[in-house]
N, C-alpha and C positions, 0 to 999 in steps of 0.2 A: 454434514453440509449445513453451512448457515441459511437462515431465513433471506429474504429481499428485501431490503429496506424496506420500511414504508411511507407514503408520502408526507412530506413535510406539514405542520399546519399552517396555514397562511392566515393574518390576520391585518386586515385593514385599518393599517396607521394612516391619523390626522398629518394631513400635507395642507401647505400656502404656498402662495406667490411671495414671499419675501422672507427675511432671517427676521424668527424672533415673533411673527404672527401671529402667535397666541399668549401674548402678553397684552395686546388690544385689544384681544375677543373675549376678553372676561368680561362674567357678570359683577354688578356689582358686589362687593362683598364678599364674592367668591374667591378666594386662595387656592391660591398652586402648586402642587406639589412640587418639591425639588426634582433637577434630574436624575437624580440617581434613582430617589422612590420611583419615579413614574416609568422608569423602565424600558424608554423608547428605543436606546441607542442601544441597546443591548438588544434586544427583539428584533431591528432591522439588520443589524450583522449578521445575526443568527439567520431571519431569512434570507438574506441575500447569499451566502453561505450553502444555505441547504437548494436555492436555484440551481448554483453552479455545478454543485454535487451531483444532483437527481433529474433536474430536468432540464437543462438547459440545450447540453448535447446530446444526440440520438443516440438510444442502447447500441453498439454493437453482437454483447455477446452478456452472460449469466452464469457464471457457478452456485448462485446463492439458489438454493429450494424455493419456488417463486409461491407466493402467499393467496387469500383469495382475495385480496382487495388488490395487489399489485398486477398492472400489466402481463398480456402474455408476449412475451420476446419471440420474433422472427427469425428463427436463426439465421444467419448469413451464408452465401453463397459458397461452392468451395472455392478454401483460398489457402495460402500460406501465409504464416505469420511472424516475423520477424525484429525483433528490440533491438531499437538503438542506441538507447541509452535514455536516464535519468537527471531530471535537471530538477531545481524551484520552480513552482510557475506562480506567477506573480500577478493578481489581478484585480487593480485596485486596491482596498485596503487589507484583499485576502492574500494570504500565500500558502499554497497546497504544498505541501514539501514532499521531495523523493516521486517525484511526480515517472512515470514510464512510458513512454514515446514509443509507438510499435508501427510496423513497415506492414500494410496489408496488400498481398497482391491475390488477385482475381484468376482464379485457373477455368480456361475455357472448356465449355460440356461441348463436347462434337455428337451429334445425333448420329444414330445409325445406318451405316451404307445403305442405302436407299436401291435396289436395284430397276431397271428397267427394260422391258422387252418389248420386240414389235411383234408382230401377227405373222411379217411374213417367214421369218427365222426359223421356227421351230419345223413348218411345213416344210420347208425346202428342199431338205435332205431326204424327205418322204414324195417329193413329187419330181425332182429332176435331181440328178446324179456330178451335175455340175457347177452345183450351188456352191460345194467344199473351194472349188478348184475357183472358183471367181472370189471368194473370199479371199483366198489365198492370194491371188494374185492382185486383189484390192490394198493388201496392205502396205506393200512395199511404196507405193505411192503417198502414202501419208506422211506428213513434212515430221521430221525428228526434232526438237530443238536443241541447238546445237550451245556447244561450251558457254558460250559468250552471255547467255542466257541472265543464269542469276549476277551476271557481273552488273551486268545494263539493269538489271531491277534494285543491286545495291543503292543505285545510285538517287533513287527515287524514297526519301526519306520519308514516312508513315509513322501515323499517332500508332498503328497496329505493331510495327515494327520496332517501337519505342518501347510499348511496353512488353513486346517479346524480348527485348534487349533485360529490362529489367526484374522480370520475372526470372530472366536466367541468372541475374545479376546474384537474386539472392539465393540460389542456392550453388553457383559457383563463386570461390571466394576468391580465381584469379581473375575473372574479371568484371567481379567485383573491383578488387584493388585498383584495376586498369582504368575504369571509367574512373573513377577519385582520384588518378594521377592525371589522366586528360581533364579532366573537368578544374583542377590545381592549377594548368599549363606545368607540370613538374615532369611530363610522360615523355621518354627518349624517341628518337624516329625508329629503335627496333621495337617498344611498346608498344607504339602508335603503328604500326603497320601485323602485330598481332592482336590487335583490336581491330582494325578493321577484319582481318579474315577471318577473326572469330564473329563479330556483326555477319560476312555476308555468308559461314556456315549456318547460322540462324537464320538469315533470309530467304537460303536455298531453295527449303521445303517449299515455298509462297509461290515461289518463282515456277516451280517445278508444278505446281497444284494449279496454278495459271494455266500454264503451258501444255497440261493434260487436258483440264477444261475447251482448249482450243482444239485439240485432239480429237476428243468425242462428238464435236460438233459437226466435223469434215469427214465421219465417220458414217456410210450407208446404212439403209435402215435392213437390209438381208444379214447383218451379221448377228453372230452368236448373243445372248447378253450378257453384258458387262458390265460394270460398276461405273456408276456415272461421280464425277468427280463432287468431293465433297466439300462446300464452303464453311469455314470457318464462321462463326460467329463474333460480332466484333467484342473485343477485350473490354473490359471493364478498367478504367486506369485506379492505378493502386491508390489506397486511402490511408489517411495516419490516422492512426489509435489510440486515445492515451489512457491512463489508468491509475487513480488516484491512492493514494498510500490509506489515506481511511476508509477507501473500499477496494477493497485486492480483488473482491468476487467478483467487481463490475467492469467492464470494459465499454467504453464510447469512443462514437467515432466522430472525427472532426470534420463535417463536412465541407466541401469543396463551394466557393464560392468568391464573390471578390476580394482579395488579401492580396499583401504587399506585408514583406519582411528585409529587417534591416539587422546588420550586426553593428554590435559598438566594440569596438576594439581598444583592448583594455594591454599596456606595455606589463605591466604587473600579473596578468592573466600566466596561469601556469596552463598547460598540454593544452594550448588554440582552445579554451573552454571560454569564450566571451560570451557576455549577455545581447541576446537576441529578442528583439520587439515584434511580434506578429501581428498586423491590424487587420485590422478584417468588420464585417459587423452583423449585428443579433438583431432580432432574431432568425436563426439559418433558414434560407429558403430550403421546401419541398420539393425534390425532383417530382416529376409527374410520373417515371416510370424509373426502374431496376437503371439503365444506362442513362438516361434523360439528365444533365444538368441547366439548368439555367445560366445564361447566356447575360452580358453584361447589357447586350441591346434589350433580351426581355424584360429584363428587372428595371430599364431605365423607363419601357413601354409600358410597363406595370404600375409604374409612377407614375406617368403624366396622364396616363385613362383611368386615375384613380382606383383601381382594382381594388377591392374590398381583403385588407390584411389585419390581421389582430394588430398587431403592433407595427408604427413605424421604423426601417432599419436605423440603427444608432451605432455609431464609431464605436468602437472599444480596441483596446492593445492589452494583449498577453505579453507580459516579460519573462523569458527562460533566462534564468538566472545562473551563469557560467553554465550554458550548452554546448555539450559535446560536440565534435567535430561531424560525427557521426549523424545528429540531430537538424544540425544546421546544414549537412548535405540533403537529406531527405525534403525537407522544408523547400530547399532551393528547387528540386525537382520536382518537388508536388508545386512550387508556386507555376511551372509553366515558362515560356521563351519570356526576354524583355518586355519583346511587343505587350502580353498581357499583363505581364506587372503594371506597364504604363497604362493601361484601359483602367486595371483594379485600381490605379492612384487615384485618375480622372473621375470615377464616379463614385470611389471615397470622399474625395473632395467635393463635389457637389452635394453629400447629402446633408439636407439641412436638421442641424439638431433641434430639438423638442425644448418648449420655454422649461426652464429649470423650478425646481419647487422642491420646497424643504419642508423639514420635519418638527412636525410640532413637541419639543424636547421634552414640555412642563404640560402638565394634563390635570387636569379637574376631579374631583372625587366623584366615580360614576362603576359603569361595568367596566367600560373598555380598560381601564384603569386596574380595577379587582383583576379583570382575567390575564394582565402582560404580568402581574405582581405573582401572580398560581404559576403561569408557565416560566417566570424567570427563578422563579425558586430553585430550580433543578438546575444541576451544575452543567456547566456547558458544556454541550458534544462532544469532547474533544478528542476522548479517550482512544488509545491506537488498539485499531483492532488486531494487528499483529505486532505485539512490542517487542523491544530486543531483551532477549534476556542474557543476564552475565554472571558469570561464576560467584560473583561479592555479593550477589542479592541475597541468597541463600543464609549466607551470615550471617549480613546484616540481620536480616529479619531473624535468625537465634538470638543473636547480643541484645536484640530490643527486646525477645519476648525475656530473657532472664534477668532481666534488668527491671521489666516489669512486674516477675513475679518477684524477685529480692524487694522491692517498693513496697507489695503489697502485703506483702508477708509482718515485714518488718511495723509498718501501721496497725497491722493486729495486733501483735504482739507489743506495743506500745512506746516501743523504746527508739529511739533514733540513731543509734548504733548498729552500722552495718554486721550484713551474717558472717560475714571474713573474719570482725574481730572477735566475736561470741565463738568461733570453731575454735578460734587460737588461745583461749581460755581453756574452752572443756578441755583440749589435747594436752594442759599443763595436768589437772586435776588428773586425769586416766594415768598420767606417767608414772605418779608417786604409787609406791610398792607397800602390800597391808604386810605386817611384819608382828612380829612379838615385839612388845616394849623390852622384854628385858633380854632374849637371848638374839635379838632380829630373824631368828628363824621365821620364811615365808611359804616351807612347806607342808605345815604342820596346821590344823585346826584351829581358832583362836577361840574361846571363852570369856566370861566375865565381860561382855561389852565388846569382845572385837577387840580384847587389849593383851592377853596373855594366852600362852600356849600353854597347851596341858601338864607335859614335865615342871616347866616354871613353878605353876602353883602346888603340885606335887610336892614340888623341893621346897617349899613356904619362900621363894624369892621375892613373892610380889611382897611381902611384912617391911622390907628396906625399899622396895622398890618405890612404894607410894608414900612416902616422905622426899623421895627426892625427884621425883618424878614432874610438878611444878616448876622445879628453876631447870630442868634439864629441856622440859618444853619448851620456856621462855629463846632458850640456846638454841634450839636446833629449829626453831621457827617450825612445830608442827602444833597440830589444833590441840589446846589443854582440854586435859581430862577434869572432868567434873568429881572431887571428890570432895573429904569433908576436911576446909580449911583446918580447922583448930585440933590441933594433937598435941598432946601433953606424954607425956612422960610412961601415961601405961595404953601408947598406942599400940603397943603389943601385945597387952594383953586382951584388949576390946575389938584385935583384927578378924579372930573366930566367931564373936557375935556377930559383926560388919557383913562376916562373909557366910556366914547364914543367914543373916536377912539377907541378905541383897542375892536375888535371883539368878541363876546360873541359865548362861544361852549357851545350848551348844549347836 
């Protein structure tokens, strides 16, 4: 298991009201460093980068071994969790690639039957004998409710009921489909009428948990005890997750708040994957509780009583760059009915942006200067922490290492001629066969130098043979024997002294 990131370092870059700022504010005399030395634009990517990354949006969730300086994570509620698919997200001058879009639904905890009993109940059977028989006869009087029930309750549409619809949604995948065919207008009237009686078998229980609640109320206090009807807790509505390609271990959740999204529909777009704008704006308000979201009336109340917030909200737009179909439904149903879209526009538009200020590009010779120059040193973040790996890497990296050690091999050895053609040498030399000069027998001993076999000089053959033995060399193109040029006439008789002196190898 990997570590937890850790948090970024933040460093306070010189900012003005104008482009260009601190080309005015020099001392005299003093010189500037270029941009590139001074390191600014590269320092503020990098923060603004590691914002979006780590702290921007709330943890969700943690695979990573959490560290002792890093936060402890909350885990989340129980829920189901569901991927919609993968897009670019686009933000600003950053773009997170392979980015994962996840569907989180909230599963309701129901407490435990709760029982209740009166006083006079238990006695009754112990002090009169027709307490059984008047209970009995009590019940038949109690209203049943009858068929029509959950019909009249479908019809009464519910945030509760919506998101019971869609918790079932995901882990049923026909109606799942059904709702993305109605939701298209593409859905037939026999689709559209097994959607609905799938909605009001989901609604049943509600209707039915109602209608006992009524039951137990019009219920005498002399009876047995019974289970009093259990209320549901209201549902938590589902939230999007997403999860960034340079950190797999981490999950964040997007939270809910005023946004409006738009699609741009693109004729060249292949499988309905068009680019999708999400605005919305940062920094995200804090729910006050686990279900509590903030309301478009409070944040505007929030505004005008000045309420004390770190940061004022500022427009921003995510681009999902060719988002699945899949993507772009979820978004549609996390944004909410029209009506809210149009609220989230209205006090998108009203918020007023922050006077703009720029970055002073060209920096003075100081610390702040030393220290952006120490941390840019280091190559940039970028590295995937899960790479893809491919069958050709493997090679490649043999072909370069041997390619490297032939490089260095051959530099030793001094010569600039590859080892391919130095093999194709030695492999002539090994070919040629050691032979007797004069009978070519090579399986036999050689003497006198490596040059005669034993019988030969036995039979005095070498006495002719080394007179002729120089032009026969010259011919047959092998290495000449080193003998003694000048022979006269009594080189026959002076071959016994020759070959007594000269040393016998055997």
């Amino acid at each position: 298991m990997s570590k937890a990131p850790q948090p970024p370092l933040i460093i306070d870059l010189p900012v003005g009201s104008k482009l260009g700022w601190e080309l005015h504010n020099t001392v005299e005399n003093a010189s500037l460093h270029s941009i590139p030395d001074s390191a600014v634009i590269v320092r503020s990517l990098r923060q603004s980068r590691e914002r979006w990354l780590l702290s921007t949006f709330p943890k969700f969730s943690s695979k990573a071994r959490p560290s002792k300086s890093s936060e402890t994570v909350t885990p989340p509620p129980p829920h189901t969790i569901q991927t919609r698919g993968q897009c670019d997200l686009e933000i600003g001058p950053h773009i997170f690639l392979n980015t994962i879009f996840y569907e989180v639904h909230y599963i309701s905890t129901q407490p435990q039957a709760s029982w209740q009993s009166t006083s006079v109940a238990p006695y009754s059977t112990a002090y009169s004998q027709d307490a059984p028989s008047t209970s009995a006869t009590s019940q038949p009087s109690v209203p049943t409710p009858s068929n029509s029930t959950p019909l009249t309750a479908v019809t009464t549409i519910t945030p509760a009921l919506i998101n019971q619809v869609n918790t079932a949604a995901s882990s049923n995948p026909i109606l799942a489909n059904l709702l993305q065919l109605a939701a298209a207008g593409k859905a037939t009237p026999d689709q559209l009428k097994t959607l609905g009686l799938l909605i009001q078998s989901l609604a049943s229980p509600d209707a039915a948990a109602i209608a006992s609640g009524a039951v137990a109320q019009t219920q005498t206090t002399n009876q047995m005890p019974s289970s009093l009807p259990v209320t549901r807790p209201p549902v938590k509505p589902f939230d999007i997750v997403i999860e960034f390609h340079e950190l797999p271990n981490e999950r964040w959740l997007f939270p809910r708040g005023p946004a409006t999204c738009e699609r741009i529909l693109d004729s060249s777009a292949t499988d309905a994957a068009y680019d999708t704008i999400l605005t919305t704006c940062i920094p995200f308000e804090k729910p006050t509780s686990e279900n509590d979201l903030p309301t478009i009336d409070q944040l505007e109340s929030n505004i005008s009583k000045g309420a004390a917030k770190p940061v004022t909200p500022q427009v921003v737009k995510f681009r999902l760059k060719k988002a699945p179909l899949a993507v772009w439904d979820t978004l549609r149903r996390w944004m909410g009915s029209e009506q809210d879209m149009n609220k989230h526009q209205e006090y998108l538009s009203n918020l007023k942006p922050l006077p703009r200020v720029y970055l002073g590009y060209q920096l003075l010779s100081g610390s702040l200067l030393t220290q952006l120059q120490e941390v840019s040193t280091h190559p940039y973040p970028m590295r995937l922490i899960k790479p893809s790996f491919y069958s050709s890497r493997s090679k490649k990296k043999a072909k370069i290492a041997k390619e490297l050690t032939d490089t260095s091999q051959s530099k030793l050895d001094g010569s600039s001629t590859p080892k391919q053609r130095r093999r194709t040498q030695v492999k002539k030399q090994i070919t040629s066969q050691i032979s007797c000069l004069i009978c070519g027998n090579t399986h036999l001993p050689l003497i006198l130098g490596g040059r005669y076999c034993r019988p030969c000089v036995e039979a005095g053959k070498t006495t002719t043979q080394d007179v002729t033995r120089p032009s026969q060399a010259s011919h047959e193109g092998k290495t000449p024997i080193f003998i003694h040029s000048n022979y006269s006439s009594q080189a026959q008789s002076q071959t016994p002294e020759t070959t007594k002196n000269t040393p016998q190898h055997e």
